[in-house]
C-alpha positions in Angstrom: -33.4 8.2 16.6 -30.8 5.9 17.7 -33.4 3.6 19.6 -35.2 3.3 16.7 -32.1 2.4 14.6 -31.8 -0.5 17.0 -34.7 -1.9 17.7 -35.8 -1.5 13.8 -36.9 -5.2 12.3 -35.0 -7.3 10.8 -35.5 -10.6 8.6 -38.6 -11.5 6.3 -40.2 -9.0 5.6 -38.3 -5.9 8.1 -35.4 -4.0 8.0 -31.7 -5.8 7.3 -28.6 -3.4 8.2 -26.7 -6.1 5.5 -29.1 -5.3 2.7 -28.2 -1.8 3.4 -24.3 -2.0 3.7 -24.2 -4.1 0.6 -26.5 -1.5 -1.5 -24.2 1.4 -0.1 -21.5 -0.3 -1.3 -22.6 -0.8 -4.9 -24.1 2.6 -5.0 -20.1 3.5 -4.1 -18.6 1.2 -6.8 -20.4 2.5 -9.3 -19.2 6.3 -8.0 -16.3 5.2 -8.1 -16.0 3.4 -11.2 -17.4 6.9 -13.2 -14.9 9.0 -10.9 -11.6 9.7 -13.5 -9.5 10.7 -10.9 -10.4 7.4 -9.2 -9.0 5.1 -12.5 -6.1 7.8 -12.6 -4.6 7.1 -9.2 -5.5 3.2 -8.9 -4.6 2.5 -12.8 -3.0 4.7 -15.0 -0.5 6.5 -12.7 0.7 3.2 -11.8 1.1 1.6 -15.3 2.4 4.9 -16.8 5.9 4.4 -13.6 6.0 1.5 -14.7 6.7 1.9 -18.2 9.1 5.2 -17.6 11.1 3.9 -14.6 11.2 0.3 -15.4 11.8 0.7 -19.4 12.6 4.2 -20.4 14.6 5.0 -16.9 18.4 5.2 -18.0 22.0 5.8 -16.7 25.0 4.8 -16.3 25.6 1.3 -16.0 26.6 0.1 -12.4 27.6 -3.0 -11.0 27.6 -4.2 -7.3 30.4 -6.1 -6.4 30.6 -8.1 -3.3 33.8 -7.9 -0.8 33.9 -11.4 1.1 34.4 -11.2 4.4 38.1 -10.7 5.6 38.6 -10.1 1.8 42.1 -8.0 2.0 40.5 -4.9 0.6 44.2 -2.6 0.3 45.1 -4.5 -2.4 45.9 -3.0 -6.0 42.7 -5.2 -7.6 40.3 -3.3 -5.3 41.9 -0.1 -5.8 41.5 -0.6 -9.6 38.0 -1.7 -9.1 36.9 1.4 -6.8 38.7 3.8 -9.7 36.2 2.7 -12.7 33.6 4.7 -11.4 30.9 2.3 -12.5 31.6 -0.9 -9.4 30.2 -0.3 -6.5 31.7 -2.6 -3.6 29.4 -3.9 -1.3 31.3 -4.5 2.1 29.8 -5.3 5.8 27.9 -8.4 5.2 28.0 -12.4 5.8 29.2 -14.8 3.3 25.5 -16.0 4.2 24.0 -12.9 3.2 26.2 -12.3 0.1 24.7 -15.6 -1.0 20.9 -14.9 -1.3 22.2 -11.8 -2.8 23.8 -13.1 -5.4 21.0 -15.9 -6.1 18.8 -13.2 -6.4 20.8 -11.0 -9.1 20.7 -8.1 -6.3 25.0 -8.0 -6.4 26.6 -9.2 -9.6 29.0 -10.8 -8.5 31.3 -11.9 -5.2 35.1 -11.1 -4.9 37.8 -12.5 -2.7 41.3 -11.1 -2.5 44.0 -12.6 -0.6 47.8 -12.5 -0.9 49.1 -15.5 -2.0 51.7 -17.1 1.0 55.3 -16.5 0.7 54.8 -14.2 -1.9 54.0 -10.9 -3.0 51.2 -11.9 -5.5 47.6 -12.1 -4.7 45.0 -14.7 -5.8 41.9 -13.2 -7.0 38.5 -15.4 -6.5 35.2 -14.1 -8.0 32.0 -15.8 -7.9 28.9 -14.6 -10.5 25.8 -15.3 -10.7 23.4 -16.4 -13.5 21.1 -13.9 -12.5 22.9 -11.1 -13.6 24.7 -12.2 -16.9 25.4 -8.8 -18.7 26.9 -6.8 -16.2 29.3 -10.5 -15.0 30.2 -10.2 -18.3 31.5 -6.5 -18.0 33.2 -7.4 -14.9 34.9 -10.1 -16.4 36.5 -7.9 -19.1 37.2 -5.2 -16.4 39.2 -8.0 -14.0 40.7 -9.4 -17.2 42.3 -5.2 -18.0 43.5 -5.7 -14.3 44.8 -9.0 -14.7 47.2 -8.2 -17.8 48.0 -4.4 -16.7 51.8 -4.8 -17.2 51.8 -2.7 -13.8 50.4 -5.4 -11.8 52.7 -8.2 -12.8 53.6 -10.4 -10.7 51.4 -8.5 -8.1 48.4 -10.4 -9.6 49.4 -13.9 -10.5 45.6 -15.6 -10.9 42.2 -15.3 -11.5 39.9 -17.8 -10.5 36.5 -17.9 -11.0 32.7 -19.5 -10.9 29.2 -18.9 -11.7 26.5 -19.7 -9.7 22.7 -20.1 -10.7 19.9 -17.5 -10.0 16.8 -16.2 -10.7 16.8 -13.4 -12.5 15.5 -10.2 -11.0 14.4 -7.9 -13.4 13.4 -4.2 -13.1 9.6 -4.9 -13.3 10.1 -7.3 -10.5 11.3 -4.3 -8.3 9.0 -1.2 -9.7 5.7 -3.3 -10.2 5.0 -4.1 -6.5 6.4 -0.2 -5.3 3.7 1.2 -8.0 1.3 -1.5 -6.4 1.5 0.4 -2.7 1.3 3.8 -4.7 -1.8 2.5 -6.1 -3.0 1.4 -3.1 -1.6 4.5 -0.9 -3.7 7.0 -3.4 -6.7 5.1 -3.4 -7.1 4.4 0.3 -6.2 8.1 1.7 -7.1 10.2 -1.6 -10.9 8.3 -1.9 -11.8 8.3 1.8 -10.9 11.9 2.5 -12.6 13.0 -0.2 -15.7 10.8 0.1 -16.6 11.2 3.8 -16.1 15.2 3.6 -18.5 15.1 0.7 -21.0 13.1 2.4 -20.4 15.1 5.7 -20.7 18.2 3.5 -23.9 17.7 1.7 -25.9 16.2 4.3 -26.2 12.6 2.8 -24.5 11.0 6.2 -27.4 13.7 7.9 -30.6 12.1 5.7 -28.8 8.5 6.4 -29.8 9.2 10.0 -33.4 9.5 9.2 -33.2 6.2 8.0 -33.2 2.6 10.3 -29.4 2.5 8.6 -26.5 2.3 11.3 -23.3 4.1 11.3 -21.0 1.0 10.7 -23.2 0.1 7.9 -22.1 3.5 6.0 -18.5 2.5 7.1 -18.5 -0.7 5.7 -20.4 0.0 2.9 -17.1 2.4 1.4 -15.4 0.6 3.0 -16.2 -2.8 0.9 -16.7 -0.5 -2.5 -12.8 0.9 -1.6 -11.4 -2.5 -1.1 -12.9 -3.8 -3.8 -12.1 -1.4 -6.5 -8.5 -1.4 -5.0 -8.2 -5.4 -5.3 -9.3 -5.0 -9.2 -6.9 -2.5 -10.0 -4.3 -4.5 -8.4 -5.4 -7.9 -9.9 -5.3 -5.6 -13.2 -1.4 -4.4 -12.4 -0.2 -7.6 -11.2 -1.3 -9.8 -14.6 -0.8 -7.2 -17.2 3.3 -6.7 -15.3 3.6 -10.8 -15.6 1.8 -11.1 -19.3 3.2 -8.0 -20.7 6.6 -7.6 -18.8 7.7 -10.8 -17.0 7.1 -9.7 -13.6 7.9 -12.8 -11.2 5.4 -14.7 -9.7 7.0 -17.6 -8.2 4.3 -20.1 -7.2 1.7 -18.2 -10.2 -1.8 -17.9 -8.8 -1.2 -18.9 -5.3 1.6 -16.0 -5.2 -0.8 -13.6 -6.9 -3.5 -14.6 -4.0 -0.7 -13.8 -1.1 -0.5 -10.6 -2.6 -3.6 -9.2 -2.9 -4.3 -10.7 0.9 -1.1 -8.4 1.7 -3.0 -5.3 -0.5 -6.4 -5.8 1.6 -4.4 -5.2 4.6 -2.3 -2.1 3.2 -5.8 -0.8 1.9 -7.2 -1.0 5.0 -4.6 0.4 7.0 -4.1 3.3 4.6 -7.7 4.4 4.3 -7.5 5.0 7.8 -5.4 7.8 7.2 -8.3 8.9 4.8 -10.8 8.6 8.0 -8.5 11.1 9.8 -8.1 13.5 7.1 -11.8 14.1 6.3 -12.3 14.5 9.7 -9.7 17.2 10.3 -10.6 19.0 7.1 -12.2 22.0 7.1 -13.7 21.8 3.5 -12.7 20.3 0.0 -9.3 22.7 -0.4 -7.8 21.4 2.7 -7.8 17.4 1.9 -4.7 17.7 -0.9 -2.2 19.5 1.1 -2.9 17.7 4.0 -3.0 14.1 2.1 0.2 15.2 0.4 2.0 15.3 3.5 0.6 11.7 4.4 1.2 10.7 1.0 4.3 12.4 -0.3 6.8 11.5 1.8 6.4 7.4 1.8 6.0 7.9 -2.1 9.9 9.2 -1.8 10.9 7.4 0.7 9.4 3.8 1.3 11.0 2.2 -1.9 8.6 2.8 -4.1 10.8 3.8 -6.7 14.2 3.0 -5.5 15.9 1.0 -3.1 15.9 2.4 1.0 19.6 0.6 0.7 20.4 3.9 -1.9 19.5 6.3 0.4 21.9 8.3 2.9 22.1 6.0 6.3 20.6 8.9 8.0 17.3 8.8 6.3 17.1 5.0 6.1 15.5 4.9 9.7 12.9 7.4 9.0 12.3 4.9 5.1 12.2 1.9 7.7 9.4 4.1 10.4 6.9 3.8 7.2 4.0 1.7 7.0 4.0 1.7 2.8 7.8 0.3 3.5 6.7 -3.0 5.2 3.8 -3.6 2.5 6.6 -3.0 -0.3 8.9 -5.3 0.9 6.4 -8.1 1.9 4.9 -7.7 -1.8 8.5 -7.9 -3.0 9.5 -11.2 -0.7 6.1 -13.0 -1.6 6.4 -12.6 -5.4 10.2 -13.1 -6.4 11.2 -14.8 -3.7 8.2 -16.9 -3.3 7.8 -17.1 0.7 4.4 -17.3 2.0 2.3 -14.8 4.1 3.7 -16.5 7.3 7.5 -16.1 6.5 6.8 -12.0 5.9 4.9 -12.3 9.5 7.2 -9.2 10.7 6.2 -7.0 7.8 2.4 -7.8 8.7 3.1 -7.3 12.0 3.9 -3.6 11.7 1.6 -3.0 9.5 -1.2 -4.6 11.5 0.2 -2.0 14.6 0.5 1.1 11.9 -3.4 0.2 11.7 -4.3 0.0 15.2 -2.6 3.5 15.9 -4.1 5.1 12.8 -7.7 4.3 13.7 -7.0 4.3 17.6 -6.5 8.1 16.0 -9.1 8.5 13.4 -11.8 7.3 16.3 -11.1 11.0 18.0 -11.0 12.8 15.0 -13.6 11.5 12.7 -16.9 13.7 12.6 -20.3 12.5 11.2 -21.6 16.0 10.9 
């Protein structure tokens, strides 16, 4: 049979293996476009997080304050500041670092607290940032209670401060790209588990064998019908976010072409998890449970829905071991901050090697019959 498969014609008038991998992969398009589950996982789950977390989440307002290095942080302001509950210092990072942070709204503003020489006052600097308007305004008034607390006089004899200009980063422009891996996570391990045991289990992969079509060709036939319903539904996500909700594309198309370069390769990588899940499935039954522990836990913990940085320091590690982490942040970096596929070369990288170990693995375990 398999001599036959290769030495079948090909050209005008024979056999052509591309014919055939492009027909299976409209065939799986259109199975996949009339699947519900399919348009649930890749469209609406996505759209319907990004409306609850990014609108309708609430709370308790909180703003991150940065401490400048060698910042006297003993002093009665800082004390004041830590006892409202709702200012979160930020300590442990470079004036350098404080400074893309605050160009990019992610802290709300920069302190620096010295004591004044020869005296026992101390001189208060803050710095704000454009991109984060409301809550520097709610600092202000807070430092401004500090400033005249009868208490504090003369410890606190002036306030100085500055605003620099930022972009703003909104909600969307975190949740949109984390609901864009989700998308992409379900679609790639969800449809190709699912797929290949049903093809395995009817005997369609079995009747494809009586035919001059070659193994690879079925592949890349779901394969092609999988990437290409996953770029659509991201193309969908990523214009209806920047129409509908201002989500940030920096450089407009040529941003929204980095990212859905950067969603081929999580695609791909991710439906390699799918390849080793149908094959260690026993039937239909087995593929959610065992999907939901490939799925579940980067859902949680690869900042789809909130920052790694808000997570105990003992879990971040295992967040930062996760291949839907990488493909977050990359999306993140190439749409707000603009950079280009080359300056999130490190994210790629790991991703790329999360690949190469995933179907290294699915090669062993993946069974045609």
């Amino acid at each position: 049979m398999h001599e036959r498969n290769s030495n079948s014609p090909s050209g005008p008038g024979g056999y052509s293996n591309l014919t055939a991998t492009l027909a299976l992969a409209k065939a799986s398009f259109r199975s996949i476009m009339r699947s519900p589950s399919a348009v649930v996982f890749t469209l609406a789950f996505p759209l319907i997080f990004i409306l609850v977390f990014g609108f309708l989440g609430g709370g308790g307002t909180r703003i991150d304050v940065g401490v400048t290095p060698g910042s006297d942080v003993n002093n009665p302001v800082m004390v004041m500041l830590d006892k409202t509950g709702m200012i979160r210092l930020v300590k442990d990072k470079s004036k350098a670092e404080f400074d893309k942070l605050l160009e990019k709204g992610n802290v709300d503003a920069m302190i620096d607290v010295h004591r004044k020489v020869n005296s026992a006052a101390y001189s208060v600097n803050v710095v704000y940032t454009s991109a984060s308007r409301d809550k520097g305004g709610i600092l202000k008034s807070v430092l401004n209670n500090i400033f005249y607390d009868k208490t504090l006089k003369p410890t606190v004899a002036e306030i100085k401060e500055s605003t620099i200009t930022g972009r703003e980063y909104k909600t969307i422009d975190f949740i949109l790209p984390g609901q864009l891996g989700f998308s992409l996570l379900s679609t790639g391990v969800f449809g190709t588990a699912f797929v290949f045991l049903s093809l395995r289990q009817t005997l369609v992969i079995k009747r494809f064998f009586a035919t001059p079509v070659k193994r690879s060709s079925i592949v890349i036939g779901e394969g092609i019908a999988r990437i290409g319903f996953a770029l659509i539904g991201a193309l969908f996500i990523i214009l209806i976010g920047h129409f509908f909700f201002g989500f940030t594309l920096v450089h407009g198309a040529l941003t929204v072409v980095n990212m859905l370069i950067l969603a081929t390769l999580g695609i791909i990588v991710f439906m390699g998890f799918g390849f080793i899940i149908s094959g260690i499935a026993k039937n239909e039954s087995m593929v959610p449970p065992i999907s939901n522990i490939v799925t579940l836990p980067q859902f949680l913990l690869s900042g789809t829905f909130f920052s790694i940085e808000a997570f105990p320091s003992w879990l971040q590690p295992i967040s930062r071991a996760l291949p839907l982490t990488y493909l977050n942040d990359a999306m993140r970096k190439v749409a707000f901050e603009g950079l280009g596929l080359w300056d999130v070369k490190f994210q790629i990288m790991i991703l790329l090697l999360w690949g190469i170990g995933i179907y290294a693995v699915a090669v062993k375990v993946f069974k045609w019959e």
